[in-house]
N, C-alpha and C positions, 0 to 999 in steps of 0.2 A: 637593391632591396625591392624596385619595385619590381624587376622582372621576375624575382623572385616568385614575389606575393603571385603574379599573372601566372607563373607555371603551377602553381598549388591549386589557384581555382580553372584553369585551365585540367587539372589533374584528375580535379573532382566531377566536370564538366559544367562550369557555371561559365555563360557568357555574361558579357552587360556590365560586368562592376570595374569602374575605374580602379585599380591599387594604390592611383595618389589622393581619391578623395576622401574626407574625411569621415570616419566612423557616425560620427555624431549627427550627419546629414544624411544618410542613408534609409531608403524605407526599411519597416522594420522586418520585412521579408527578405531582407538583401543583409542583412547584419545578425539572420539566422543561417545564412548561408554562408556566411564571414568566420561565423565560429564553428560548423562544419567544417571548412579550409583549414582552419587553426588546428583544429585538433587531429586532423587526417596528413600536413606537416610533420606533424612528431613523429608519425608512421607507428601507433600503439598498437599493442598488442591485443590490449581488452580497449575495448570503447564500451562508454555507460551513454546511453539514451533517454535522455526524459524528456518524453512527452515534445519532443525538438518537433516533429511533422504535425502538430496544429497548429502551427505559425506558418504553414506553407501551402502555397497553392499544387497545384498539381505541375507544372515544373520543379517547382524546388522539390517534394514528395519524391519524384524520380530523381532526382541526384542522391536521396539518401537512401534509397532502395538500392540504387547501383552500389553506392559504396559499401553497405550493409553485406551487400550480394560478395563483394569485391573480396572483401574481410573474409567471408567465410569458406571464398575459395580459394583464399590464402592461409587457409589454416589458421587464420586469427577469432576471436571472440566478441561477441559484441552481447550486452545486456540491453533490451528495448523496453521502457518502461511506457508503456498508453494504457488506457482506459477504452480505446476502441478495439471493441472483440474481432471484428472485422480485420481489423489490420493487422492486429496479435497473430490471427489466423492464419493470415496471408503471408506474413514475412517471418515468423516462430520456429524452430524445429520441434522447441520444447515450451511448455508453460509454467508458471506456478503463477498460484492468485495468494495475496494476500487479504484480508479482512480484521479491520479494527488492529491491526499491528499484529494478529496470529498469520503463520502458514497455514492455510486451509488443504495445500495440497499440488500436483504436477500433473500434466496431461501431455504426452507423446502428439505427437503432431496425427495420428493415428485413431487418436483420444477424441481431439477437439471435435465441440460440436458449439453452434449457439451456446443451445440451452443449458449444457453444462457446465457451460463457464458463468451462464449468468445466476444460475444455481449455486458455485462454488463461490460466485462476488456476491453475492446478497444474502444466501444460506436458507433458502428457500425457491420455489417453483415459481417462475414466473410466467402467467401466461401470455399470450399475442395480443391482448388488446393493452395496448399504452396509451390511444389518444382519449380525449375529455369525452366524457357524457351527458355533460350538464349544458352543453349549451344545443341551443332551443332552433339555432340557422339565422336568427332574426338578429338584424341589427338597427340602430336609431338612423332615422331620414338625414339628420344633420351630418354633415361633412368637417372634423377638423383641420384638415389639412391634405390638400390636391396638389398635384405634379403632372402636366402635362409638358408631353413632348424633348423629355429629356432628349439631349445626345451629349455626350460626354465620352471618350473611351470605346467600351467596347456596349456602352449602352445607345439604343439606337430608338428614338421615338418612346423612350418608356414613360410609362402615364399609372397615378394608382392614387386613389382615394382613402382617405383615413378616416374614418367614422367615428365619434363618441363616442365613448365605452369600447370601442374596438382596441382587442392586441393584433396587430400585425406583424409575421412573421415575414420577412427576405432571407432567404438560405441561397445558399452557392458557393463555390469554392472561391480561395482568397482572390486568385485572380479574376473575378467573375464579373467587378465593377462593384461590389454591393458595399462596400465599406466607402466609395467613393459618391455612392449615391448617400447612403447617408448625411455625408459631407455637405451634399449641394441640397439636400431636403433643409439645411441647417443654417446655410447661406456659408460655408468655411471653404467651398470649391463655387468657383461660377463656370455653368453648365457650357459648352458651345452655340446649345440653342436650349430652347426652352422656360417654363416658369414652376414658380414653385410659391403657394396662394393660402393662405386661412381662413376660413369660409364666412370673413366678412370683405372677402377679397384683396387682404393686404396682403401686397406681393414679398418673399425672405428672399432680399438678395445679400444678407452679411450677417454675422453673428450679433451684430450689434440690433438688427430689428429682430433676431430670434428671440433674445433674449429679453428685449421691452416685450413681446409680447408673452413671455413666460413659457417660451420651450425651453430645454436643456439637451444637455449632447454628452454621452458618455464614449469615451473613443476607446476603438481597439487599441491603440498603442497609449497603455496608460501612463506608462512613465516615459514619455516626451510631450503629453498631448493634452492629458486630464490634468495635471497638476502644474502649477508654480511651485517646480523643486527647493530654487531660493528664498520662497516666502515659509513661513511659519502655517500650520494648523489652520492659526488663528486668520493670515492672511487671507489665502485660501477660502476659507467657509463664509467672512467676511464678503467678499468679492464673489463668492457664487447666491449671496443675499442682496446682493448691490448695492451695500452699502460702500462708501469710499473708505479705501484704505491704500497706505503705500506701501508697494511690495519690491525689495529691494532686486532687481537682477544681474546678476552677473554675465557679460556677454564674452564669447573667448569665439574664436574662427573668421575674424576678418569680416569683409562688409556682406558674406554668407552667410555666417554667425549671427551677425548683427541683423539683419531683414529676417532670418528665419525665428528670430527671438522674439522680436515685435511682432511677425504675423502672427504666432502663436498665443502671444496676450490676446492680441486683436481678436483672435477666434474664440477666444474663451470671454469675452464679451467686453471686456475694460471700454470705458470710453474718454480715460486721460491718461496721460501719460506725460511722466516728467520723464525726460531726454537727459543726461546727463554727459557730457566732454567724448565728442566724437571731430573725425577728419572731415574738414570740409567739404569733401564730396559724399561722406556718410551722412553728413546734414543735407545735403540736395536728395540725395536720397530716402531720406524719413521726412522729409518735406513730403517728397512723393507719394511715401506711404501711406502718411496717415491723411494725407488731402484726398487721397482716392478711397480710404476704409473709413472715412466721414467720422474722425478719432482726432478729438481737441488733445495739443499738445504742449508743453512749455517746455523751452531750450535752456541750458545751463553749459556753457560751451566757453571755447575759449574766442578770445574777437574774430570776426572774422574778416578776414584782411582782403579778400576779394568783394569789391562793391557791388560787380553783378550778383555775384549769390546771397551778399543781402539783401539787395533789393527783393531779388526772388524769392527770399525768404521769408520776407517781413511782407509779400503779396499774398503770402496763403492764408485762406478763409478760419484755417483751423488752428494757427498757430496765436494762442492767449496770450502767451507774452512769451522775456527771454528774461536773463541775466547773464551778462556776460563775466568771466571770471580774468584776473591778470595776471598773468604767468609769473613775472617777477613778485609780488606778494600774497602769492600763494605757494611757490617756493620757500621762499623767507618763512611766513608760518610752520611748515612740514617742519622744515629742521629747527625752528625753535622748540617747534612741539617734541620731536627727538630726544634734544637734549632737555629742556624740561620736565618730561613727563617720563624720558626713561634713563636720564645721567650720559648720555651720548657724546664723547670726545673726540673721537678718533671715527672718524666718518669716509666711507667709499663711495663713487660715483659712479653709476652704470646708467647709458642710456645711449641715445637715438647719434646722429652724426652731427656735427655742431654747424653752425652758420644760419638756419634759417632765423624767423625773425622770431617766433616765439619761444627757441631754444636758448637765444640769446638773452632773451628776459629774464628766464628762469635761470642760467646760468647770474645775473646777476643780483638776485635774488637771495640765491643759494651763496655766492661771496659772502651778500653782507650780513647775513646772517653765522657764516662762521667766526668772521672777522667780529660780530658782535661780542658771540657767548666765547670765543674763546676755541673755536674748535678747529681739530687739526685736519687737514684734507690730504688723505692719506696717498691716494689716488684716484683716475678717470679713466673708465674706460667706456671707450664710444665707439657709434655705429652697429648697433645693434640692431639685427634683423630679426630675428624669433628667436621663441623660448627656449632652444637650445644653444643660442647663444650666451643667456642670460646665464645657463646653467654652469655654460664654463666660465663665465666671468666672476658667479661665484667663488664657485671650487678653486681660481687663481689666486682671487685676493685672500681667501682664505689661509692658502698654504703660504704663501706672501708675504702676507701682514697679518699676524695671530693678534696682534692688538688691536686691529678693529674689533667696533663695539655698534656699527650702524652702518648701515646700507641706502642709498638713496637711491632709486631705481624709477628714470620715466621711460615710458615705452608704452604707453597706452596696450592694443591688444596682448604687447608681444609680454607683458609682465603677465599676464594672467595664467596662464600655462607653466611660466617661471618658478614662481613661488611653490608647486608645488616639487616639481623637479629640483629645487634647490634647500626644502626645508628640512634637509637631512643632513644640510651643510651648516645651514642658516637658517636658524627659528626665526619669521619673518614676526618684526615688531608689531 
């Protein structure tokens, strides 16, 4: 499958994207190029374009002109929906403009001009002057906010002052560094060299001092970047007021998943966080994290059975407290809770490979709690590695034992992708 995926974007001419990593880690120029691949696979006949090339810098732009081109000298069709006349122009045989949801009309490639189309999008004459008139050239002596000496990328010594009452515009194509400078005006990227100053000279090097001093950051990639998908409204708006609130998250993709999940609170300014049941080394790791993004944290985890990483743990400046939880009677509650709260008799077991020491708690846990209420343990299956395996173990017990009535499933990451792959077998309680 993955060579597959390699010849399709190999097909399209896209270098650089791995086909084993995962979607959800990809910048967001790279997973516009993902679904160009996807759709150029099926080998269609008609392709619909919307607006897909203002997500793209000027390599990706040429991969979709090429296949555009590709299509049309293969006798195939393609519809290109933009709002740029320029481009319409450049890549069209033919046009039509719509307005307020009417056809206003078709222009031959023979036809096009600027001003016509901007005529037939507006429904009047527009003339060449588009910029401001009101302002005066003058700006206030005071400086909000200075950047010297960037180097980052493909930015090289860039320096620029932001004045009171100034709008500052940065234009350039996606690839150009400007959305990345943004980032480090904000403190969410730190620069290779250089500072970035508020003209009482407090230096932003992390979202957490942007936002004590009352900046804010709106990101191009808004749905991975602007929001807490899993918080509520209320969460959200809550947390960009800085009041405290707890926002629940869900982490799925391994100890990538995990870091890329907390940087992203971390950048959106949070400065606590409750840690909730990760792998021992994913706690050395958010140790790390939040010790270096200067972000008080509290652990809820299960014991940790290596004494050096306690100690290392319980040595960081920023960790408020813990609680540890116990495998064996927090097993025993699950399945009481089961069958008290939802009549669970006949119960299945899905999880990890048995022997270590905290599987073995939970394993007896989960006994005396059937052996209490009476319940039957239908079958086990172990050694589960990802959520495709959960999916089959599903779908086995299912056709197996039609009398199951409850599912007991640990597998920390690997159940999170599970549930949903399997809730078409299994309406998960």
């Amino acid at each position: 499958m993955n060579t597959a995926a390699a010849e399709v974007l190999d097909k399209i001419g896209v270098e650089g994207i791995d086909p084993t990593q995962v979607v959800n880690f990809m910048p967001f120029e790279e997973r516009k190029l993902l679904e160009v691949a996807r759709a150029e696979c099926a080998e269609p006949q008609l392709l619909i374009i919307d607006e897909t090339t203002t997500a793209l810098g000027r390599e990706g732009r040429d991969v979709m002109y090429r296949l555009i081109n590709k299509m049309r000298d293969g006798n195939r069709s393609v519809l290109f929906i933009s709002h740029d006349i320029e481009e319409l122009m450049d890549i069209c045989d033919s046009i039509i403009v719509l307005r307020d949801g009417h056809y206003i009309g078709a222009l031959n490639r023979e036809e096009m001009t600027v001003g016509a189309l901007r005529q037939m999008m507006v429904g009047r004459e527009i003339a060449d002057n588009f910029y401001r008139s009101d302002w005066n050239g003058r700006l206030t002596d005071e400086v909000a906010l200075s950047a010297r000496d960037i180097c980052y990328g493909p930015m090289k010594d860039l320096a620029l002052d932001l004045h009171k009452g100034e709008i500052l515009g940065i234009g350039g194509l996606t690839d150009c560094g400007m959305h990345d400078f943004g980032k480090i005006l904000f403190g969410i990227i730190k620069p290779d060299y250089g500072t970035v100053k508020l003209s009482d000279g407090t230096g932003i090097a992390n979202p957490k001092q942007a936002v004590k001093n009352h900046m804010a950051y709106i990101s191009k990639n808004r749905d991975t970047e602007a929001l807490m998908s899993a918080g509520s409204v209320k969460d959200n708006m809550c947390q960009a007021a800085g009041n405290v609130e707890l926002v629940p998250v869900q982490i799925a993709g391994g100890s990538d998943g995990l870091q890329t999940t907390y940087e992203n609170m971390i950048n959106m300014g949070v400065d606590g966080i409750l840690a909730v049941s990760f792998s021992e080394g994913s706690v050395r790791l958010l140790a790390d994290l939040f010790e270096e993004s200067d972000v008080d944290w509290f652990l809820v985890n299960r014991r940790l059975s290596d004494e050096s990483l306690k100690e290392y743990v319980f040595s960081q400046s920023k960790l408020v407290g813990n609680e540890f939880c116990y495998e064996e009677e927090t097993a025993y509650q699950m399945v009481k809770k089961l069958h008290e709260d939802y009549g669970v008799k006949n119960l299945a077991v899905i999880g990890l490979t048995q022997g270590d020491a905290a599987g073995d708690l939970r394993d007896q846990g989960l006994a005396r709690a059937c052996e209490e209420f009476g319940i039957k343990m239908l079958t086990e299956t172990r050694g589960i590695a990802s959520a495709g395996d959960v999916t089959n173990a599903v779908e086995g017990i299912i056709s197996s034992y039609p009398e199951v009535d409850g599912l007991f499933i640990v597998g920390g990451n690997v159940t999170n992708g599970a549930l949903a792959g399997a809730s078409h077998l299994f309406p998960p309680i």
